[in-house]
N, C-alpha and C positions, 0 to 999 in steps of 0.2 A: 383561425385564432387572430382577435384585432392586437392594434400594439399595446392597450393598455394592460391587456391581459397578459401577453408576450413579456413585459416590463414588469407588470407584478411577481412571475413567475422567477425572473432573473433573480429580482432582486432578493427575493426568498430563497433562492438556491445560493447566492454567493454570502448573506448574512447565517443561513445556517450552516452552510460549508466553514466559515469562518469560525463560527463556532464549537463545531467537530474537533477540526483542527486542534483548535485548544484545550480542549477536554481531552483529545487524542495525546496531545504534549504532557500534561498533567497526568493522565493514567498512565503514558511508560515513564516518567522523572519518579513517579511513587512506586512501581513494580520494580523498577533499578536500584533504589532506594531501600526496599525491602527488603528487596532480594541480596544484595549485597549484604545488608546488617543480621538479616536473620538467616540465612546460609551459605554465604560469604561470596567473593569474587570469583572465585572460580564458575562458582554454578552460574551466577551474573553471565560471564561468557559462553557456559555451555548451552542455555537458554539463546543468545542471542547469535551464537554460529548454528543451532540446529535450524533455528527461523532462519534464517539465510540459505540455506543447504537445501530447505525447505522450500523455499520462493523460486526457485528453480525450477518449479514446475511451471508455472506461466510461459517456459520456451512452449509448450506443447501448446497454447495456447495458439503462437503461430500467428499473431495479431487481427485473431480471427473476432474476437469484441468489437473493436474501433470499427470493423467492418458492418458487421454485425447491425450499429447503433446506426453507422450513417444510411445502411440500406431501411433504416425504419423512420427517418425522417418525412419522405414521399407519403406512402402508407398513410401516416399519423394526420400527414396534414388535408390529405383527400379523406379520410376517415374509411379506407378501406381496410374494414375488419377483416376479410379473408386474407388479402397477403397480407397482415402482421399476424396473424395467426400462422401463417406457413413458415414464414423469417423465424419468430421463436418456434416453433416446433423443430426444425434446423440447427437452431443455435442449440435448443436441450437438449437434443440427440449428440451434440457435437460436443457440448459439456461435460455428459453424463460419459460421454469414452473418454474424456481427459481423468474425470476421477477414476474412473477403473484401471488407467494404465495409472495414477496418481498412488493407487493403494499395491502395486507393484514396487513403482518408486521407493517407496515408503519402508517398506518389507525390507528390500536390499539395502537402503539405504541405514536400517534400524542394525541390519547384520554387520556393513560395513565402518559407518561412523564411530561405533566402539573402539572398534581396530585405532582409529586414528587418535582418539585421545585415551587412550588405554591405560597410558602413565597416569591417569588424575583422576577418574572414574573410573568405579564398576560397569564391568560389561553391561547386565542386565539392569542398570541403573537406568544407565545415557537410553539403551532400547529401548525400555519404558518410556521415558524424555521424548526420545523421539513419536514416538507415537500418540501421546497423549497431545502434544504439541500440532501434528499433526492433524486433528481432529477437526479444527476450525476449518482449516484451509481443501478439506474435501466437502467439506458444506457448502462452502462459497461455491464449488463449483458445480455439485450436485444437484443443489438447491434454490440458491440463489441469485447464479452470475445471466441469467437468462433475463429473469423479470429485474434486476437490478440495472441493466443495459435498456430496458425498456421503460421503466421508472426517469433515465435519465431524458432518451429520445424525446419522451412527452413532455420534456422542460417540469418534469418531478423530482428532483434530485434532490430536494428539500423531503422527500418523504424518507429516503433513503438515509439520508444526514441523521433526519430524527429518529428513526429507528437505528442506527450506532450510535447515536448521545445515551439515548435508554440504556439501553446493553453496558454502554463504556461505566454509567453511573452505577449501573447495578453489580455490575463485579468490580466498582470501587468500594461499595460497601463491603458486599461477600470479601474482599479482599481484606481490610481494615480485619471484620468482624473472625476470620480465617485467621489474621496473623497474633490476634488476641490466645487465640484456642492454641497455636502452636503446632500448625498442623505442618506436614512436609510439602518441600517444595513440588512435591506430584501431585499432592491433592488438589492444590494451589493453582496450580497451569490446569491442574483434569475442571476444575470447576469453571475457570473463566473459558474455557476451550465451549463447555456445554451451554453457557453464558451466550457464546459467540455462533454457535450453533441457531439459535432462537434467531438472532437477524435474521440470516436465511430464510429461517419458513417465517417470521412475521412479513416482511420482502411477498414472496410467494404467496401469503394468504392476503394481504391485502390487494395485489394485481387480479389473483382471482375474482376474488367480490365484487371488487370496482371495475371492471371490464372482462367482455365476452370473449374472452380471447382463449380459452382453453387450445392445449396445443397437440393433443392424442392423435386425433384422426388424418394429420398432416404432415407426415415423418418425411416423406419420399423428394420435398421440395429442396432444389440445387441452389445453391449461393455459388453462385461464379467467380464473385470475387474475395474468394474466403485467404489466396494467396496475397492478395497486395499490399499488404502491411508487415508480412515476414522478415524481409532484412531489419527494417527499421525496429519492430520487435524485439526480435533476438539480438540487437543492439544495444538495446534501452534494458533487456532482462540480466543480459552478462554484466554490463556497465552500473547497474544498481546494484547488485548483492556480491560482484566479485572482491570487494576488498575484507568482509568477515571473513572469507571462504581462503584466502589468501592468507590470513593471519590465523587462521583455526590450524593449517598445513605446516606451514613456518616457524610460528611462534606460539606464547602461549593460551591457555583459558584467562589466566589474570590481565595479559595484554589485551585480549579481546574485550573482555569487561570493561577496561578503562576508556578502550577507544569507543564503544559503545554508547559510553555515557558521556562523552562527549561531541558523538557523532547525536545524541538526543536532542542538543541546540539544532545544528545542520539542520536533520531531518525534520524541526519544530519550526525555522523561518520555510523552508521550502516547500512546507504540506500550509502553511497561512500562505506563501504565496500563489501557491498552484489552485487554492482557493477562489482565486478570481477568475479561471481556467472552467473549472469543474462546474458546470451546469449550464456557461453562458456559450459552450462550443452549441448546443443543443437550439439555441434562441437562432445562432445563424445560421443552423444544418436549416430551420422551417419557415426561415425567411427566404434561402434558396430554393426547398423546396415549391416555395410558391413565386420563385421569377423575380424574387425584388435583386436591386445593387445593393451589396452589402460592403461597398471599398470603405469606404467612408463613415462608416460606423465601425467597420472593424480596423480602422487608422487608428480612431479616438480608441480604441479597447487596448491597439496594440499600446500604444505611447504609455498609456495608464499603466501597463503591464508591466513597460521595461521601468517602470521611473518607480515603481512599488517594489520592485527585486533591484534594481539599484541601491536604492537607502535602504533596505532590507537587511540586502547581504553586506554592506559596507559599515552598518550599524552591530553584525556579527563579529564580523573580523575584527574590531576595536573592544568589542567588549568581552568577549570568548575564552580571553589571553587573558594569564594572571600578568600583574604590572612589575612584580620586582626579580627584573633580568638581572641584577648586577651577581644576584647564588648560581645562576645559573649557565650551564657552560655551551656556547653554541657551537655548531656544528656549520665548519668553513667551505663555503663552495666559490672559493677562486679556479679551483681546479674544472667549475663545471659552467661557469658563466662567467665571459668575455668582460666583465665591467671594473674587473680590478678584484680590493678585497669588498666581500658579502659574506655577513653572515649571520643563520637562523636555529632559533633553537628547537630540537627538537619537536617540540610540542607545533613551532609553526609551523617546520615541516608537516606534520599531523593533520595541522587544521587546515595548512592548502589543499593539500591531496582531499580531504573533506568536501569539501567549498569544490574543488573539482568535479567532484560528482555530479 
């Protein structure tokens, strides 16, 4: 692959990344939105603590992806069809047991999760909830986390992008035209779940078409290094969904809704700026693989990187905050930092621990 082609590909993976992004921010501000006015806060939180409860399955994942993607960089760039055909036949073998112990998960988790918000929900409400809820994220694994890891390695991640803008667009309609009609809020999640389903196999049926890479006859092939990513993984898995899961336990569905929709900013500058991230690791996996120095182009990327989440997130923290502290009562932590009297109001408390993340 020459640089301008390398260059075109970036810059289509971080302009539609960008764009994702934002239609990503937009479809959950309108779902919270909704869902709050037409079925109230509580359900707001129990939607957004079962997704949480739910993301927990990526520990099993074992950060066997990121492995996965950089063992296909080689491959791609020598254009040996047979080993990326064995690497994914590997990966979807390795997928397709995550979803089978997933729909395990799931089962127990549908029996158990009632129990714990029992005071606010019907048993076989929240089970339903959970399951339906459910639906999307055994697709991703079944169907699409295979060619979607291989969409990326090829410096395709713009195909991937556009096929979640579709999907996000179409069950904002379905959504709109859904909340006209009055339907429940299970209808509501079953139909965007079957929405989100379709990525997946469009994912899948577009890789098929476009390259010989079918993966059936190739099961038996070892990925060596399917463990080297594990701690850091299960790092990044617990550290990103343990604070719903923590408030779902403790506190209430109303409190989880609230923090929710304000964790919606957070999570809206950090997926625009993890946008610069998503498609251009793939530009330097096949620049290595073919022997180039990459110091010095990846200086200019890092610098760019930090000085974009810099004014980012500091651009956050000033505007996030309502301005009129003088109703409001703060919460005095002389008792926990050395610096004399300090003190924060709740809510900032809220939004560091966020920004934490």
């Amino acid at each position: 692959m020459n640089d301008q082609t390398r260059k075109k590909r970036m810059t289509l993976n971080v302009v539609t990344n960008i764009l994702l992004k934002l239609v990503t921010l937009f479809y959950g501000f309108l779902m919270a939105k909704i869902i709050i006015s037409e079925y109230g806060s509580g359900t707001n939180g129990l939607v957004n603590s079962i997704t949480n409860f739910l993301a927990y399955v990526a520990l099993l994942e074992s950060g066997f992806g990121p492995v996965i993607k950089s063992m296909l960089y080689k491959p791609i760039a020598k254009d040996d069809n047979e080993t990326i055909k064995k690497i994914l036949a590997a990966a979807e073998s390795f997928f397709k047991k995550i979803s089978y112990i997933f729909v395990i998960y799931v089962v127990g988790l549908a029996i158990i999760y009632p129990l714990i918000v029992s005071g606010e929900f019907d048993f076989a409400a929240t089970s339903a909830l959970v399951v339906i809820l459910a639906i999307s994220v055994f697709s991703e694994y079944y169907f699409g986390m295979t060619y979607g890891l291989f969409l990326q390695a090829e410096q395709k991640n713009y195909v991937v992008s556009l096929i979640k803008i579709a999907t996000y667009l179409i069950n904002i309609i379905l959504v709109l035209i859904m909340t006209k009609l009055g339907v429940s809020v299970y209808a509501l999640e079953l139909v965007c779940g079957v929405v989100f389903v379709m990525k997946s196999v469009l994912q899948r049926m577009y890789v098929e078409k476009l390259y010989d890479i079918k993966t059936r006859s190739h099961e038996k092939y070892e990925i060596k290094q399917k463990w080297d990513g594990l701690a850091q993984h299960i790092a990044f898995a617990i550290h990103s969904n343990t604070d719903i899961v923590v408030l779902t336990l403790f506190s209430t569905l109303d409190e989880v809704s609230v923090y929710a929709v304000y964790y919606l900013a957070v999570k809206g500058v950090k997926s625009i700026v993890e946008a610069f991230i998503t498609g251009i690791d793939a530009s330097f996996g096949d620049l290595l693989a073919r022997g180039k120095d990459i110091k010095k182009r990846f200086g200019k990327y890092e610098t760019l990187y930090f000085t974009v989440s810099t004014i980012c997130f500091a651009t956050l923290i000033v505007m996030i905050l309502p301005h009129s502290w003088e109703s409001m009562n703060p919460v005095n932590l002389t008792s926990f930092l050395p610096y004399g009297n300090f003190a924060l109001h709740p809510v900032e408390l809220l939004i560091i621990f966020m920004i934490s993340q």
